[in-house]
C-alpha positions as a LaTeX table, in Angstrom:
\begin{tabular}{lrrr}
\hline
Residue & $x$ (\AA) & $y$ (\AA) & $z$ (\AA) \\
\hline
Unk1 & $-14.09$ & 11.57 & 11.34 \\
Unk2 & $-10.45$ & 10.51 & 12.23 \\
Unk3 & $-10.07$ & 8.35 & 8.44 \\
Unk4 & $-6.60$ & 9.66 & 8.80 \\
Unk5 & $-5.47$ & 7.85 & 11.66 \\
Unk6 & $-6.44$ & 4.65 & 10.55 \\
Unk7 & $-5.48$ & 5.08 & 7.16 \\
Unk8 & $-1.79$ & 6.64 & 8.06 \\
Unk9 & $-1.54$ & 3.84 & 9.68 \\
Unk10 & $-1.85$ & 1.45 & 6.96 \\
Unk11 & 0.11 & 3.25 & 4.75 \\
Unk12 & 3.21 & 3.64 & 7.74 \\
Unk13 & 2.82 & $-0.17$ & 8.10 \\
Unk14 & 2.57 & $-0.93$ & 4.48 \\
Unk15 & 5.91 & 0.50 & 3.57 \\
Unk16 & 7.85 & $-1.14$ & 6.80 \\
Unk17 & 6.17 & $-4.55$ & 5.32 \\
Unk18 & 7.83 & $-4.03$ & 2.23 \\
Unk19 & 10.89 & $-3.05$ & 3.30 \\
Unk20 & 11.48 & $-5.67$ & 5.30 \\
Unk21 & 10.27 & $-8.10$ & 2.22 \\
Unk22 & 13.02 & $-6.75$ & 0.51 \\
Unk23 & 15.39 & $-6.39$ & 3.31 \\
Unk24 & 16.15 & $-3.05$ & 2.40 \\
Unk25 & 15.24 & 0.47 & 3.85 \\
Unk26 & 15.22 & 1.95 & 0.82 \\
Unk27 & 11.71 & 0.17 & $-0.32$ \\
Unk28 & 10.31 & 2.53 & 2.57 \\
Unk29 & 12.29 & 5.73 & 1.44 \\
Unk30 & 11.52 & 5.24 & $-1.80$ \\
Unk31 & 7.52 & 4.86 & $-1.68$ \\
Unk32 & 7.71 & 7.55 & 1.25 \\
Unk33 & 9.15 & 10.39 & $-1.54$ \\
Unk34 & 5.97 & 8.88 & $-3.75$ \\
Unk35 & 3.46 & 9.70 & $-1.07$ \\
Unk36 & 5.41 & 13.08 & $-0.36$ \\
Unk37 & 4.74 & 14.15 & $-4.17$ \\
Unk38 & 1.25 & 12.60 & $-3.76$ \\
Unk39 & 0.92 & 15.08 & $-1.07$ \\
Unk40 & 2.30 & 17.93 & $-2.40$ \\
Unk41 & 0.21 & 17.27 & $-5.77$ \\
Unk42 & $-3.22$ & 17.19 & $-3.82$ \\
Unk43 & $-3.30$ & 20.10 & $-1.31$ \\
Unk44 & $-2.37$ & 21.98 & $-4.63$ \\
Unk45 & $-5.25$ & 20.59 & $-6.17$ \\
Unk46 & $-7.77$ & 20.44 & $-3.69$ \\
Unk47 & $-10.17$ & 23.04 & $-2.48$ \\
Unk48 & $-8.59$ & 24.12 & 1.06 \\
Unk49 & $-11.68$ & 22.61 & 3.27 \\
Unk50 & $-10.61$ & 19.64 & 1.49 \\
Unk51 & $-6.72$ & 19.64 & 2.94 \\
Unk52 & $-7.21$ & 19.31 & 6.47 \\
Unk53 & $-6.92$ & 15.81 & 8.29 \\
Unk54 & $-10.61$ & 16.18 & 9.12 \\
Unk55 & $-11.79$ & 18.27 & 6.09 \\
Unk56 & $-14.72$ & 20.59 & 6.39 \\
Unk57 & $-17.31$ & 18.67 & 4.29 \\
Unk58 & $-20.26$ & 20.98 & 4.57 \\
Unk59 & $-23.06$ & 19.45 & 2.27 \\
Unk60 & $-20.76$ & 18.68 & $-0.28$ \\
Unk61 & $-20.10$ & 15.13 & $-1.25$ \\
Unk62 & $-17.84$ & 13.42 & 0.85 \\
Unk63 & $-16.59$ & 11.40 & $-2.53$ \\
Unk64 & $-15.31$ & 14.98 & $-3.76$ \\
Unk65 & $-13.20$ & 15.26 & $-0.80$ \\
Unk66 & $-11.42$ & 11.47 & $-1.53$ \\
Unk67 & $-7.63$ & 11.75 & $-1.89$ \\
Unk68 & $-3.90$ & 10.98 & $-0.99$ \\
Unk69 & $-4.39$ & 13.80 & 1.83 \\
Unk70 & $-5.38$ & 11.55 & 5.11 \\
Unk71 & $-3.23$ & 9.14 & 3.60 \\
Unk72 & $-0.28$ & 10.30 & 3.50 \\
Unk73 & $-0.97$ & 12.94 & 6.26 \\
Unk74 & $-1.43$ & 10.37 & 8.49 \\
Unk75 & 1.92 & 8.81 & 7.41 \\
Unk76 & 3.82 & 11.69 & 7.78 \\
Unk77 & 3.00 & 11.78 & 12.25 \\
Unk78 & 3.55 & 8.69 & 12.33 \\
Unk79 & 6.86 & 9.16 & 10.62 \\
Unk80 & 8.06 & 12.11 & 12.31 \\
Unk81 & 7.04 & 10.55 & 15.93 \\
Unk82 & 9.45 & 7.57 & 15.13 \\
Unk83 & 12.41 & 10.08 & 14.19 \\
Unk84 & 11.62 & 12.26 & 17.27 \\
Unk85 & 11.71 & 9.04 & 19.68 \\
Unk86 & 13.78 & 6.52 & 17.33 \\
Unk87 & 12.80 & 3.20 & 15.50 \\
Unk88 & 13.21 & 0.90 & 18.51 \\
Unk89 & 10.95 & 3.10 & 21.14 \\
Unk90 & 8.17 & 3.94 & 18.27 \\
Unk91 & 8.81 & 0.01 & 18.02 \\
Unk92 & 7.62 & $-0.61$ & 21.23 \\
Unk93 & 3.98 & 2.28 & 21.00 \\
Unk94 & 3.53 & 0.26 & 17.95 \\
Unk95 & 3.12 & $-2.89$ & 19.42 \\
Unk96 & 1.87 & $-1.32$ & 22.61 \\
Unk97 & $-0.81$ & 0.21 & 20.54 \\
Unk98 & $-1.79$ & $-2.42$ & 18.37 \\
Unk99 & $-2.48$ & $-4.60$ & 21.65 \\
Unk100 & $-4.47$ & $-2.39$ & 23.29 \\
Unk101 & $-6.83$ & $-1.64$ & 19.98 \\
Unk102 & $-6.85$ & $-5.33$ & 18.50 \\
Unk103 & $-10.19$ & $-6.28$ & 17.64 \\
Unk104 & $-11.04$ & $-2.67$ & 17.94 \\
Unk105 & $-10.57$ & 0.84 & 16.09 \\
Unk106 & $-9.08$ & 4.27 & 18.18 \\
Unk107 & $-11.64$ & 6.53 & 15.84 \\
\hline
\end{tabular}
């Protein structure tokens, strides 16, 4: 029900990873604009049950409802949390949450 959470959080992590391969912010910045148009592209597209971070299925196949949505959804929180508390504090929930979910899922 809650694919979003998990997923934004692979996709959050993801582009830290590869900014830090690089050493440089931008890799993040740069994919994050990506996912943005991604975004942007696919609530146009899809049907509105379809939009929502826990879309409204019905008996329709969940396979139709498979796109960039929870993905980069779930980036944007996670994104907007760390700007609203800064990088070193969202830091610290990060790790805080990873160790009290290891070996586990929230959802």
């Amino acid at each position: 029900e809650h694919f979003w959470l998990n997923e934004g959080w692979t996709v959050f992590l993801q582009r830290k990873i590869m900014a830090k391969v690089h050493n440089d912010d931008k890799f993040f910045d740069f994919d994050a604009i990506g996912g943005w148009k991604d975004l942007k592209d696919s609530v146009e597209e899809m049907p509105d049950a379809y939009t929502k971070l826990i879309p409204e299925l019905g008996d329709g196949d969940p396979d139709d409802a498979f796109s960039s949505i929870p993905y980069e959804k779930g980036f944007n929180l996670l994104y907007s949390l760390e700007r609203m508390v800064g990088k070193d504090k969202f830091g610290e929930f990060t790790k805080a949450y990873f160790n009290e979910f290891k070996f586990g899922v929230i959802t």
